[in-house]
C-alpha positions in Angstrom: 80.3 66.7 106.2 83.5 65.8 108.3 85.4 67.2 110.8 88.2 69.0 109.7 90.9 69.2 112.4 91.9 68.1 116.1 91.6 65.2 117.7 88.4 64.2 115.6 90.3 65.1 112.3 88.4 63.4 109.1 85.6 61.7 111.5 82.0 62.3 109.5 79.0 64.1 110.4 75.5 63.1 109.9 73.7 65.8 108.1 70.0 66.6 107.7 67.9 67.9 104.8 65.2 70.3 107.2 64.2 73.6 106.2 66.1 76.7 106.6 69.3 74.9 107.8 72.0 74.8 105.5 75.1 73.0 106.9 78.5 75.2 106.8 80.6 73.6 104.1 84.0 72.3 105.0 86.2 75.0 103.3 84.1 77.9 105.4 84.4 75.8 108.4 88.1 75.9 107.5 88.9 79.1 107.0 86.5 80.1 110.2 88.4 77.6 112.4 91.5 79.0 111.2 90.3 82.8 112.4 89.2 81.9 115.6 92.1 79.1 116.8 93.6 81.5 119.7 90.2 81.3 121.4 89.4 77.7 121.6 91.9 76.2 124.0 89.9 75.5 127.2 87.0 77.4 126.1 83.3 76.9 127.0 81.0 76.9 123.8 77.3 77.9 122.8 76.1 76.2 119.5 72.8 78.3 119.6 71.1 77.0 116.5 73.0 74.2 116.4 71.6 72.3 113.2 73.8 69.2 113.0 76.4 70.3 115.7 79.1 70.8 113.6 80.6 73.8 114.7 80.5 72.9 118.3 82.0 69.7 117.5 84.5 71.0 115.7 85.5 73.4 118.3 85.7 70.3 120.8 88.0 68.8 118.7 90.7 71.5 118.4 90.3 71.2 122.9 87.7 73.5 124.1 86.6 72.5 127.1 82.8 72.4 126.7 79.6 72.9 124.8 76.4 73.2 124.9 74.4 72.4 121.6 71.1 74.5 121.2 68.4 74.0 118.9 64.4 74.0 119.0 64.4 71.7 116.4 63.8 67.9 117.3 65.2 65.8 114.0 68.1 68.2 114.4 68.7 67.5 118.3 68.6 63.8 117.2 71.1 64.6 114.9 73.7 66.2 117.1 73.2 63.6 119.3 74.1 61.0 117.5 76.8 62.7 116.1 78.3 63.3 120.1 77.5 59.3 120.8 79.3 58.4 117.4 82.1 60.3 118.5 82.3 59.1 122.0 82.0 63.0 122.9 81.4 63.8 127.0 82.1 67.2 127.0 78.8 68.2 125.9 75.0 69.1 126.9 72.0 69.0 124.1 69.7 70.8 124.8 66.4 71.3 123.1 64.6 74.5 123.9 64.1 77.8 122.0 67.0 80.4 121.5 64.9 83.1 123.3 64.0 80.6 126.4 67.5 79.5 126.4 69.4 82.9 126.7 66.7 84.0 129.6 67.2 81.5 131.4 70.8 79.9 131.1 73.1 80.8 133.9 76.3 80.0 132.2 78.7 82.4 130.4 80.8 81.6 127.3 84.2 81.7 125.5 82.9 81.6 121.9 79.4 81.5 121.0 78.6 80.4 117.6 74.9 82.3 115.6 74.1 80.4 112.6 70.6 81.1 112.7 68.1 80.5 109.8 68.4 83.3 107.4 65.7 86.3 106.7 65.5 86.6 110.4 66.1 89.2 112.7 67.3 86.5 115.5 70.8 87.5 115.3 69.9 90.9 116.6 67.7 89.9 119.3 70.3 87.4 120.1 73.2 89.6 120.7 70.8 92.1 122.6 70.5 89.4 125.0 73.5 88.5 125.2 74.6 91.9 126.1 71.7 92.2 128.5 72.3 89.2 130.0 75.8 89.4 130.0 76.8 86.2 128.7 79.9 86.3 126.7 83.3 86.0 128.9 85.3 89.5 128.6 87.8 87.8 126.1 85.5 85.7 124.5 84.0 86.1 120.7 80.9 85.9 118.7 81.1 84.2 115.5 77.7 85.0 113.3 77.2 83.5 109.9 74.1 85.4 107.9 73.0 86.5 104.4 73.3 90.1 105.2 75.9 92.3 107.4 73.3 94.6 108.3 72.1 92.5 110.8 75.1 92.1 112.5 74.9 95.4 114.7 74.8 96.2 118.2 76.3 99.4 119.8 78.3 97.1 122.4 80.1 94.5 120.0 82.8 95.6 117.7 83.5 93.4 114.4 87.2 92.2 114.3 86.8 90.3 111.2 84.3 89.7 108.4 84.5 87.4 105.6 82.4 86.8 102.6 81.9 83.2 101.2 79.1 82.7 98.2 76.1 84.2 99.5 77.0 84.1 103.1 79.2 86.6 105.9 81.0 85.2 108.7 81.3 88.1 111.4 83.9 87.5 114.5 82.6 89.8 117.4 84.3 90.9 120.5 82.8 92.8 123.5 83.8 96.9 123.6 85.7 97.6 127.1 
């Protein structure tokens, strides 16, 4: 696993073998990276199941401006960590807490949050009712979910502007309805 653009271009990522976390392979990241570009100059970022930090790295290096790495998991907060002190990243906060606890409690908004949560869950929809609730996405800002089934991707005040399907896998960009 490697970075695949920006700044930290072709730098790799340590992975992890843990349960339920399956990394985002590098032509996915890709063509993700490529859909979302316009919204990650400047922009603060929520890795909320973070797993190995990859997409919130990744979004550092094409110049957003922060990001916070969330996971509950300890060998995969490790991981990200290292991964940040390997790349000499300062940008950053890891944080190890629960998904729930974190979105309750967090009083920061965000630019682009990235969902990759484990899969035959229903944490993406409690997710983006809290986020909603709580209002934490920036007006302009997008939600990028990657799950094993689109029905789980719905919530009455988030439209879908793009939706791919790679293997077994959907990556769904959301935006807030004004």
């Amino acid at each position: 696993m490697k970075v695949i653009s920006g700044k930290y271009k072709g730098r790799k990522l340590l992975g992890f073998n843990i349960d339920g976390t399956r990394p985002t392979m590098d032509r996915v990241k890709e063509s993700l990276f490529a859909m979302i570009q316009d919204y990650l100059a400047e922009a603060t970022i929520l890795d909320l199941f973070c797993g190995s930090g990859a997409l919130g790295i990744e979004a550092l290096s094409q110049n957003s401006k922060y990001a916070y790495f969330i996971d509950k998991n300890p060998k995969a907060i490790n991981i990200v960590k290292k991964n940040i002190e390997t790349l000499d990243i300062t940008n950053a906060e890891v944080i190890r807490n629960d998904y729930l606890k974190f979105l309750e409690s967090t009083t920061n908004t965000f630019d682009v949050i990235f969902l990759d949560p484990p899969y035959k869950t229903d944490f993406i929809s409690k997710t983006l009712n809290i986020i909603e609730k709580r209002n934490l996405l920036n007006d302009k800002g997008i939600i990028v979910c990657e799950t094993d089934q689109l029905n789980k991707v719905n919530n009455n005040n988030f439209t879908s502007i793009k939706e791919k399907k790679y293997g077994d896998k959907y990556i769904v960009i959301l935006k807030k309805i004004v």
